[in-house]
N, C-alpha and C positions, 0 to 999 in steps of 0.2 A: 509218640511223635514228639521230637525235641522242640526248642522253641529257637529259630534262627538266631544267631550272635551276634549281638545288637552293630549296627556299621560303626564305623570310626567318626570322629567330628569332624568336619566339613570348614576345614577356613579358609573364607580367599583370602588373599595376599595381593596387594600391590605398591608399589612406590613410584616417585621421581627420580632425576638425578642424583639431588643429595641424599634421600632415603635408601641408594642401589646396595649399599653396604650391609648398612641394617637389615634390609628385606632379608638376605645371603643370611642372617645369623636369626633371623626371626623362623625362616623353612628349615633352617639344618636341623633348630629348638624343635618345631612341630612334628618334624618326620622322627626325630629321637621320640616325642610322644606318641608315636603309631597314630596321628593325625593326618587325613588326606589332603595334602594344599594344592589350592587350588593359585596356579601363581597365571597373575595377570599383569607382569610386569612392571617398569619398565626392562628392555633388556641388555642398556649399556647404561654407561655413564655420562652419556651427552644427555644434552640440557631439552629437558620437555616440561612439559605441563601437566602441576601436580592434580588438576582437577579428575582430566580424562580418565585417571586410575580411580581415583575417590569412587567417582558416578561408577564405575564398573564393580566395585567391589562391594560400594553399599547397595544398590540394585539386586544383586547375589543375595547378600542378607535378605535383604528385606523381600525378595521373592522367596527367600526359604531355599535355594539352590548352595547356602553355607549358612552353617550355624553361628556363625562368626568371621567378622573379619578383621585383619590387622594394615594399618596403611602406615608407610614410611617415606616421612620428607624430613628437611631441614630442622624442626621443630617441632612436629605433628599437627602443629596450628591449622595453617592452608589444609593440611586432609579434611582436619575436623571440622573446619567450616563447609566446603565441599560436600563432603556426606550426610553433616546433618540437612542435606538441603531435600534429601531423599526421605518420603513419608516412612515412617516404621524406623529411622535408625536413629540410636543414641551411640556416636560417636564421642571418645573422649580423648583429651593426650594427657598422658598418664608419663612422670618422669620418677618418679616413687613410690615404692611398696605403699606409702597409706592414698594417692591420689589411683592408685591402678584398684588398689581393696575398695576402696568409695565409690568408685565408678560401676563397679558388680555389683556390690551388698546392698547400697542404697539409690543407684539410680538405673540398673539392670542394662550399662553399658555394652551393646554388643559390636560394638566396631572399636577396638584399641587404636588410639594412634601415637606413632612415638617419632621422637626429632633424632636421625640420625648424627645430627651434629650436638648433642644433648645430654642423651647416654650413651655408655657405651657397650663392646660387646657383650658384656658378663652380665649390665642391668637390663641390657634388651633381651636376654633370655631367660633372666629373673620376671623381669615384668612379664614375660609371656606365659610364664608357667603358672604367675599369680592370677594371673586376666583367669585362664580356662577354669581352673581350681577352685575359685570363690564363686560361692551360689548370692542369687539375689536373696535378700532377704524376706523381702513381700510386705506384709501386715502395712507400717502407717506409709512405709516409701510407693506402698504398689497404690494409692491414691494419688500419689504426685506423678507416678510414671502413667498413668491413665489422662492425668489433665496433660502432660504432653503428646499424649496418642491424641488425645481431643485437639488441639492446637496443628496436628498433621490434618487430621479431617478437614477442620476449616479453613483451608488453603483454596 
């Protein structure tokens, strides 16, 4: 008996108005990586509210329904506050290969957030390919990412 082929990785996706672009090149990245996305919009370019998506995509995380998630606005900022509002996620906005490496290796970021109006296409598929690829590191950082699980508890 063989042993089943492990599933693909699970990331939801969602943006605002200004992130609608970026989202489009963030899914096209994922599904080139045989990645399942999980897209939760939005699904134009009119003007909504970038919270509504945060809470939906870091919930996912953090319920284990995606291994990861990527949120796209103006700047990544408003995602990342948003989400991190959610127990269990360390959202980051990541606008360069050593801020997207620092967010996996030493602080085991699992929600990317990136500013559509910030980078552009070529770095928002650079930075996605770097987020999935770098492992956390653990040893002295996995003490500091447990005082943050401790500071979600005491909520």
């Amino acid at each position: 008996m063989s042993d089943p082929a492990p599933r693909p990785l699970r990331i939801a996706v969602g943006s605002d108005h200004a992130g609608f672009h970026a989202r489009q090149t963030v899914m096209a990245t994922l599904r080139e990586l045989g990645v399942e996305v999980q897209d939760l919009g939005t699904e134009t370019e009119a003007s909504c509210d970038y919270p509504d998506f945060a809470i939906q995509v870091a919930q996912r995380v953090a319920r284990k329904e995606a291994d990861f998630g990527v949120l796209c606005c103006g700047t990544g900022i408003g995602m990342s506050i948003a989400a991190n509002k959610v127990a269990g996620i360390r959202a980051a906005v990541c606008d360069s290969d050593f801020t997207c490496e620092m967010a996996r290796r030493h602080n085991d970021a699992n929600v990317l957030c990136l500013g559509g109006r910030v980078v552009d296409d070529p770095a928002t598929a650079a930075l996605v390919r770097l987020f999935l690829r770098t492992p956390f590191e653990g040893g002295r950082h996995l003490r500091r990412v447990k005082k943050i699980a401790d500071l979600d508890r005491a909520r």
